[in-house]
MDTraj code that builds the backbone (N, CA, C; nanometers):
import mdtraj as md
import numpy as np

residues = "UNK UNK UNK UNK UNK UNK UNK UNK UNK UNK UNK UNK UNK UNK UNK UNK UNK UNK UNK UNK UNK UNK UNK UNK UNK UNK UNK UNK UNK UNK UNK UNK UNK UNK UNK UNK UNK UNK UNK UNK UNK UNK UNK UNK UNK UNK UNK UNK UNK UNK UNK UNK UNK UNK UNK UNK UNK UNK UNK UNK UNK UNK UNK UNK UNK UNK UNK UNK UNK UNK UNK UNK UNK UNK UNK UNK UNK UNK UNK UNK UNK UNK UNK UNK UNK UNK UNK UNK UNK UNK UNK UNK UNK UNK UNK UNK UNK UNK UNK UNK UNK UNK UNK UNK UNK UNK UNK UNK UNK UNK UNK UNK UNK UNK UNK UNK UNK UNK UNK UNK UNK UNK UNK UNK UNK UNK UNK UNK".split()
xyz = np.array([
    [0.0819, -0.1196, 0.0000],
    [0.0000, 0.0000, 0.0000],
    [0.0864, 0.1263, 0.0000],
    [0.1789, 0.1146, 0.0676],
    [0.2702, 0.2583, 0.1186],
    [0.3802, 0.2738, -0.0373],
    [0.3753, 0.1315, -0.0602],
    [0.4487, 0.1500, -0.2461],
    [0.3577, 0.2113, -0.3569],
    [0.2378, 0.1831, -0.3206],
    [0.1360, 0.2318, -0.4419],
    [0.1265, 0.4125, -0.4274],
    [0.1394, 0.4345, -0.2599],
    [0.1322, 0.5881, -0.2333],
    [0.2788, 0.6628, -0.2563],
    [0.3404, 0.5565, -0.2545],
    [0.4878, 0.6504, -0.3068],
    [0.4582, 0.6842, -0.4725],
    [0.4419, 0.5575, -0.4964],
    [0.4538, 0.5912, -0.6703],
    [0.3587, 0.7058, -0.7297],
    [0.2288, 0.7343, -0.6721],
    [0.1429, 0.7817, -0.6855],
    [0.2121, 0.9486, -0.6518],
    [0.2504, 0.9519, -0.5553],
    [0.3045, 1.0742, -0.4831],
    [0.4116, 1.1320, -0.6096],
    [0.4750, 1.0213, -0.6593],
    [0.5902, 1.0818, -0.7202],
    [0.5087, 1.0993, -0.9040],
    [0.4129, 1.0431, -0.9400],
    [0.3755, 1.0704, -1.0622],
    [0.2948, 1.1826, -1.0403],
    [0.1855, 1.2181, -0.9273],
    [0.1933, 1.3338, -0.9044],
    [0.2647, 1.4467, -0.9249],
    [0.3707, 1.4426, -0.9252],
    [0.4796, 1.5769, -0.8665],
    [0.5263, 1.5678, -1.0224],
    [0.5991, 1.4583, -1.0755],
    [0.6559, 1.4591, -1.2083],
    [0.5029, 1.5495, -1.3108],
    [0.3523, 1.4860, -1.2378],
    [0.2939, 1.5712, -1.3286],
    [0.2555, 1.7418, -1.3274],
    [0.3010, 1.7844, -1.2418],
    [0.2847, 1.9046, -1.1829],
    [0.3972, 2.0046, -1.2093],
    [0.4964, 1.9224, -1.2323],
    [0.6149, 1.9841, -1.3088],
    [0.6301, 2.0840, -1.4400],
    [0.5193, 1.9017, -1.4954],
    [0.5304, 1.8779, -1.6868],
    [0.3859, 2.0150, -1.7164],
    [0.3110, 1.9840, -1.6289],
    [0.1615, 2.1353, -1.5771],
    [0.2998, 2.2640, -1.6151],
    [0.3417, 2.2854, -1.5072],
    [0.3832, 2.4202, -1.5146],
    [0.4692, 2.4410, -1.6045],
    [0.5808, 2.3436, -1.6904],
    [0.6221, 2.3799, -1.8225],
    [0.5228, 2.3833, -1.9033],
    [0.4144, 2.3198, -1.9336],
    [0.3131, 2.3539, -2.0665],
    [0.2476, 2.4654, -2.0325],
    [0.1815, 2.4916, -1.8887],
    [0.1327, 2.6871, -1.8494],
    [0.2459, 2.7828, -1.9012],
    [0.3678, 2.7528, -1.8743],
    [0.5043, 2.8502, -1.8735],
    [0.5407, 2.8445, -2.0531],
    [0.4826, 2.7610, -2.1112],
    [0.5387, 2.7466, -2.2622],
    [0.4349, 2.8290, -2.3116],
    [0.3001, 2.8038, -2.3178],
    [0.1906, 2.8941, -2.3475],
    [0.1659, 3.0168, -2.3140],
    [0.2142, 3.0655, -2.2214],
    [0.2090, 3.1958, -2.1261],
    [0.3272, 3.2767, -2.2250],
    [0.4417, 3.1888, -2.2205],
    [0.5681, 3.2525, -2.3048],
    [0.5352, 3.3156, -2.4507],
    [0.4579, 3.1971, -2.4851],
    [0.4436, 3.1971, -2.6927],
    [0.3359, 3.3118, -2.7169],
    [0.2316, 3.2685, -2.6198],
    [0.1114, 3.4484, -2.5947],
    [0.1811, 3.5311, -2.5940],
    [0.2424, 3.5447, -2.5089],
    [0.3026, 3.6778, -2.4724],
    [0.4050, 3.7670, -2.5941],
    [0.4626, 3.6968, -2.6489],
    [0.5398, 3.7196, -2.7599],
    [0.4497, 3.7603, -2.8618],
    [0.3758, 3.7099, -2.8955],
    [0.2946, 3.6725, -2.9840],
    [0.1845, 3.8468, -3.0119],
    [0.1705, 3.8290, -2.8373],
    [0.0842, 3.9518, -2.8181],
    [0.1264, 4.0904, -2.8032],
    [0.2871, 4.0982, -2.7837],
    [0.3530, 4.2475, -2.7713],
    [0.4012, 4.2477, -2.9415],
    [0.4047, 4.1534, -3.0213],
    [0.3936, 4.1552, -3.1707],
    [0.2946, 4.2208, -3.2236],
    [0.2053, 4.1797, -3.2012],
    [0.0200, 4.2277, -3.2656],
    [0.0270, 4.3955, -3.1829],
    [0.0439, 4.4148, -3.0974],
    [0.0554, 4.5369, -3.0314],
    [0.1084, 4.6115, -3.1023],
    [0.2260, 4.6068, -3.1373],
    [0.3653, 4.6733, -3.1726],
    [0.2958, 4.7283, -3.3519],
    [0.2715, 4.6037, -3.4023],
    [0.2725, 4.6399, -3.5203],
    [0.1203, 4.7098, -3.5201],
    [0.0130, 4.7015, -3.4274],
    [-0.0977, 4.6663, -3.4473],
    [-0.0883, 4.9051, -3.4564],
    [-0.0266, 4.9411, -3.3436],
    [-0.0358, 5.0462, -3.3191],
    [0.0450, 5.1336, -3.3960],
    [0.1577, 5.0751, -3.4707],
    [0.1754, 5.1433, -3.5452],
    [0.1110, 5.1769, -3.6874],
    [0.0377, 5.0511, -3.7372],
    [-0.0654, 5.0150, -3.8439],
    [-0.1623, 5.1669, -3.8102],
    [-0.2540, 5.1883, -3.7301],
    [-0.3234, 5.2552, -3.6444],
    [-0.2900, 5.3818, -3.6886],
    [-0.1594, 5.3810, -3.6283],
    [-0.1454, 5.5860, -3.6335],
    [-0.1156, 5.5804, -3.7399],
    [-0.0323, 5.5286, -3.8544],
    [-0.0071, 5.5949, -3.9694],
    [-0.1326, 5.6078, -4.0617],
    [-0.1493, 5.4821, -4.0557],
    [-0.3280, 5.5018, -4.1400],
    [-0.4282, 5.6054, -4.0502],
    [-0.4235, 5.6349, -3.9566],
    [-0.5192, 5.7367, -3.8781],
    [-0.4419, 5.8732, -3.9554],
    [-0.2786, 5.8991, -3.9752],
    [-0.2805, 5.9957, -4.0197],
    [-0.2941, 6.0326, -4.1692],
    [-0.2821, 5.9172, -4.2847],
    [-0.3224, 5.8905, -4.3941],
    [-0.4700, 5.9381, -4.4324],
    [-0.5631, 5.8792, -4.3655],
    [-0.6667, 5.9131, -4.3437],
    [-0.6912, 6.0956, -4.3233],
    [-0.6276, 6.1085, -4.2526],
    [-0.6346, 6.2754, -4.1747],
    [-0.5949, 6.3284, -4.2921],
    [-0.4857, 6.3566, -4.3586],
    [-0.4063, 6.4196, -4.4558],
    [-0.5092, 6.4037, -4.5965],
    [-0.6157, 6.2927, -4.6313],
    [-0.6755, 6.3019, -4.7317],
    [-0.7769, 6.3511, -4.7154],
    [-0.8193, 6.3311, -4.5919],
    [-0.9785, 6.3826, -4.5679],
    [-0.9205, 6.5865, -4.5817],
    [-0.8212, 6.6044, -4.5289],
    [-0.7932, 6.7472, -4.5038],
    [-0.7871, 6.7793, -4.6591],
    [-0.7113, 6.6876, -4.7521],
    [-0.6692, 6.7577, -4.8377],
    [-0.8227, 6.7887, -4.9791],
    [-0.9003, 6.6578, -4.9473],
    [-1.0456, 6.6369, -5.0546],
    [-1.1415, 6.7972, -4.9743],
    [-1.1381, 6.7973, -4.8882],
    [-1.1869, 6.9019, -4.8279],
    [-1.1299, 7.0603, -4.8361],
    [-1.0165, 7.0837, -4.8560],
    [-0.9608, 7.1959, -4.9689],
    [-0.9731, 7.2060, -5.0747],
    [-0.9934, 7.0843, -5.1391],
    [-1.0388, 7.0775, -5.2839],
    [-1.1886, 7.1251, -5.2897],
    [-1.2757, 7.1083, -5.2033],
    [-1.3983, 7.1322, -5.2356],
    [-1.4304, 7.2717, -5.1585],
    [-1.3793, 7.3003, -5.1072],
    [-1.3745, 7.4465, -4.9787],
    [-1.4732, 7.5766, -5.0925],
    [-1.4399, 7.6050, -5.2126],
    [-1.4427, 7.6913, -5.3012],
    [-1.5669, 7.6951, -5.3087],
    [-1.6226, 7.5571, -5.3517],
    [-1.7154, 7.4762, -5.4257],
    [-1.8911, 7.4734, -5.3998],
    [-1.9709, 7.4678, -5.4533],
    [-2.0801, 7.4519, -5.3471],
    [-2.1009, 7.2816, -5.2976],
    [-2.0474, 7.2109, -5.3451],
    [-2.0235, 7.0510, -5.2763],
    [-1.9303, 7.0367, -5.1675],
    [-1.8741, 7.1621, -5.1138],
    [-1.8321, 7.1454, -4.9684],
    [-1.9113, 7.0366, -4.8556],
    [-2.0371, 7.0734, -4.8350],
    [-2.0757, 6.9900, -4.7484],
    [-2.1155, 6.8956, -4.7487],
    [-2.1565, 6.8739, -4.9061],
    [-2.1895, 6.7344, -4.9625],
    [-2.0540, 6.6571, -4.9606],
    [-1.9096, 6.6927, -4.9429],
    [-1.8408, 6.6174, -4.9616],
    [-1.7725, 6.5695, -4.7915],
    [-1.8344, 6.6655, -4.6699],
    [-1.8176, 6.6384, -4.5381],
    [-1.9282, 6.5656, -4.5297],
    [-2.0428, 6.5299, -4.5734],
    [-2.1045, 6.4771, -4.5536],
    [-2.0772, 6.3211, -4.5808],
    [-2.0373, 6.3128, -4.6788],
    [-1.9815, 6.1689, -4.7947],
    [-1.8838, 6.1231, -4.7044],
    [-1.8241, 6.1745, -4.6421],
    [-1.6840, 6.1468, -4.5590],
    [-1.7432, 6.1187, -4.4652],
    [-1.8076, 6.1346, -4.3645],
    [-1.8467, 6.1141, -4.2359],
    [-1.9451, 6.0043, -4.2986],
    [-2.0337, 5.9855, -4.3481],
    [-2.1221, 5.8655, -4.3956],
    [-1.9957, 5.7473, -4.4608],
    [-1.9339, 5.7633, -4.4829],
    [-1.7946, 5.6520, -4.5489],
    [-1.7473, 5.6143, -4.4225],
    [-1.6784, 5.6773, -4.3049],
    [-1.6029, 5.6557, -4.1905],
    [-1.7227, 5.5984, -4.1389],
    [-1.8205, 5.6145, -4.1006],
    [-1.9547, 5.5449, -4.0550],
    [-1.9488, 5.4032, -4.0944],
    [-1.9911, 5.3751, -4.2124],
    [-2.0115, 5.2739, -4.2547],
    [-1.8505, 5.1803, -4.2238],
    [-1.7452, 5.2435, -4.2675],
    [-1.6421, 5.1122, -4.2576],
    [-1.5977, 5.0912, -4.0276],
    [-1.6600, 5.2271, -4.0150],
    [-1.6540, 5.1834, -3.8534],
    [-1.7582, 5.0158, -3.8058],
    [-1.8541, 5.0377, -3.8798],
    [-1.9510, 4.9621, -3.8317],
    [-1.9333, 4.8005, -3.9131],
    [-1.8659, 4.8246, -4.0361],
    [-1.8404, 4.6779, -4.0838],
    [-1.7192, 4.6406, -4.0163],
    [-1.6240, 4.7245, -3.9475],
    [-1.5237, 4.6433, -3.8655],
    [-1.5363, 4.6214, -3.7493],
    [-1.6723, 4.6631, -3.6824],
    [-1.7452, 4.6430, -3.5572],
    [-1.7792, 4.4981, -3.5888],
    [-1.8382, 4.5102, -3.6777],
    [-1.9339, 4.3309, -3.7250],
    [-1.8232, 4.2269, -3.7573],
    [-1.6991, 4.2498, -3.8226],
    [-1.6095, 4.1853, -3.8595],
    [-1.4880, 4.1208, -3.7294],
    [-1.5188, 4.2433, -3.6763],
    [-1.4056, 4.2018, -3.5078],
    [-1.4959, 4.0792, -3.4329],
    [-1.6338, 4.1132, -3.4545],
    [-1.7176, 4.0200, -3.3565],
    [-1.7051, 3.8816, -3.4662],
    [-1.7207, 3.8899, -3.5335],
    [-1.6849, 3.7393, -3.6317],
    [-1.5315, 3.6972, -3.5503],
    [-1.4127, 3.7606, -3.5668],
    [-1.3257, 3.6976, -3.5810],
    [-1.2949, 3.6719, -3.4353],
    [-1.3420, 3.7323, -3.3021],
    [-1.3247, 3.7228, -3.1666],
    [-1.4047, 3.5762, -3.1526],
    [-1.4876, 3.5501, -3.2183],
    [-1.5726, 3.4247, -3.1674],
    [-1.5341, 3.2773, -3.2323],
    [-1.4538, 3.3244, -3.3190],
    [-1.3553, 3.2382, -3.3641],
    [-1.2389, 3.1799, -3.3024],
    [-1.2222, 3.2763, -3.2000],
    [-1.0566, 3.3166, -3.1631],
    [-1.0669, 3.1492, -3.0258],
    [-0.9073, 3.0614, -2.9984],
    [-0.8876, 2.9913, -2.9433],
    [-0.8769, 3.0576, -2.8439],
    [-0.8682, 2.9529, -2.7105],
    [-0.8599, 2.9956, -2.5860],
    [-0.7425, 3.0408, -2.5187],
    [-0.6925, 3.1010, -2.4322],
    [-0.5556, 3.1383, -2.3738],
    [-0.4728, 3.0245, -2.3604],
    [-0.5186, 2.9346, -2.3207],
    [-0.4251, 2.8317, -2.2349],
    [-0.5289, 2.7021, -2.2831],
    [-0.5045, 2.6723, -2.4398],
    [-0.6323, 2.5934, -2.4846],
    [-0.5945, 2.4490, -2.4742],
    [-0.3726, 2.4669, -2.5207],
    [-0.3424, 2.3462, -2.5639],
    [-0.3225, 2.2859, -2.3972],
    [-0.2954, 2.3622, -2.2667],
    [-0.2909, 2.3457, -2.1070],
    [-0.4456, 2.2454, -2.1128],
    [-0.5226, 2.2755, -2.1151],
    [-0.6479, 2.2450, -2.1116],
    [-0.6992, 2.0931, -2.1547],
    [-0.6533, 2.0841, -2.3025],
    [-0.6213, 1.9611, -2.3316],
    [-0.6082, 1.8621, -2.2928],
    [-0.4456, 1.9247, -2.2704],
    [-0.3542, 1.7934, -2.1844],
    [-0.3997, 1.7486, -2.0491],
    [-0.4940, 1.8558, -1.9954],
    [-0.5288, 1.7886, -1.8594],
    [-0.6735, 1.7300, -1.8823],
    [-0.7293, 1.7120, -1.9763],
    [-0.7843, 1.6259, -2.0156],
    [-0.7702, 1.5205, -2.0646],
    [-0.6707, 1.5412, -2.1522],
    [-0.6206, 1.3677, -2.1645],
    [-0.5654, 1.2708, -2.0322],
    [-0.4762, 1.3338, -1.9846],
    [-0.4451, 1.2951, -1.8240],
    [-0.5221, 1.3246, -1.7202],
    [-0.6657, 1.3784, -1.7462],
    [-0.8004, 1.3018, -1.6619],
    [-0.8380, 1.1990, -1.6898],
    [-0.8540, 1.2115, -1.8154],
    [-0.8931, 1.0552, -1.8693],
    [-0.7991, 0.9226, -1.8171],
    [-0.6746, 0.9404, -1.8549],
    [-0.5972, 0.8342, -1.8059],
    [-0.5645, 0.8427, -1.7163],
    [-0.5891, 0.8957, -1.5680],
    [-0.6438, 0.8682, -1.4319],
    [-0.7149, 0.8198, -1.4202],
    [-0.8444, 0.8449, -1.5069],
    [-0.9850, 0.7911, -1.4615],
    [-0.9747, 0.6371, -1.4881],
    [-0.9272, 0.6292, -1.6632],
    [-0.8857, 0.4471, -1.6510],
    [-0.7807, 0.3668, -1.5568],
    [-0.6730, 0.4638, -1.5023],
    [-0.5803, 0.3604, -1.4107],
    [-0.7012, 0.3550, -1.2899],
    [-0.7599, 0.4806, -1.2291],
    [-0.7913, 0.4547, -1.0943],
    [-0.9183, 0.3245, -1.1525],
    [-0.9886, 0.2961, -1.2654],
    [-1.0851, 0.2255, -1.3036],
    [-1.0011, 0.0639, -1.2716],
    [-0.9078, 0.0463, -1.3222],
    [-0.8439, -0.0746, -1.3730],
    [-0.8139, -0.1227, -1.2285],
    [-0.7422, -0.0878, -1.1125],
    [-0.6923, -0.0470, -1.0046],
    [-0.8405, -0.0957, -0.9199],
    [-0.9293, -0.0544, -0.8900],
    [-1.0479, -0.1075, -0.8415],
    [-1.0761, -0.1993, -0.8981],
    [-1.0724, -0.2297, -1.0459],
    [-1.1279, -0.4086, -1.0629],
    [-1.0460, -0.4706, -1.0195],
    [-0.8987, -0.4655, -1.0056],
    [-0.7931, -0.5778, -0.9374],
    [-0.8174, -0.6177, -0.8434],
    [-0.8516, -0.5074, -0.7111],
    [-0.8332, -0.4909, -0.5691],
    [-0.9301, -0.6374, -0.5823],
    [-0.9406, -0.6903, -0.4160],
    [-1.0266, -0.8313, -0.4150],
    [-1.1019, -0.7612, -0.3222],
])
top = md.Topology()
chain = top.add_chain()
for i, resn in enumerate(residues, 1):
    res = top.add_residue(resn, chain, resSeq=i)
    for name in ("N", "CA", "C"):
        top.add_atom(name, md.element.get_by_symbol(name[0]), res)
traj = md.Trajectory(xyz[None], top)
């Protein structure tokens, strides 16, 4: 009995180990992963925010003279409208798509529930 609780004790611990390298591997590869998407994500952001700025300023000098001035602030603000709201609808598509933080962690401790559940299964039919 006191051999079955050693062994048990020690596959325990070996599994608690192999736990915190697969949390610590996933935690690592996110993390990288996510000051990447950041990095580029914000610079993507401001230059096109100022791209944006510099044309809207410049179509709007063009028309300043004109009597389609406001028809053309108008066209602009109804355009920024519309692509705000299809990347509202498009983020919610691709977020509900998106895997879990710690999906492949999750897994594995499901597979090694399972094969607990059959040793502790096998282990009770022996016993007499």
């Amino acid at each position: 009995m006191m051999d079955r609780l050693a062994q048990t004790a020690a596959i325990a611990v070996r599994q608690a180990g192999a736990y915190t390298d697969l949390l610590l591997s996933d935690l690592k590869a996110a993390s990288r992963l996510m000051r990447r998407r950041i990095a580029l994500g914000v610079t993507f952001v401001l230059c096109a925010h100022l791209a944006v700025l510099m044309a809207c300023g410049w179509v709007v000098a063009l028309s300043w003279d004109s009597s389609y001035r406001l028809w053309v602030i108008g066209a602009l603000l109804l355009g920024f409208a519309a692509i705000a709201l299809l990347t509202a609808w498009r983020l919610g598509e691709v977020d509900s798509g998106a895997p879990g933080v710690l999906q492949r962690t999750a897994q594995e401790w499901a597979k090694d529930r399972r094969l607990l559940e059959d040793l502790l299964a096998r282990e009770r039919a022996v016993e007499p």
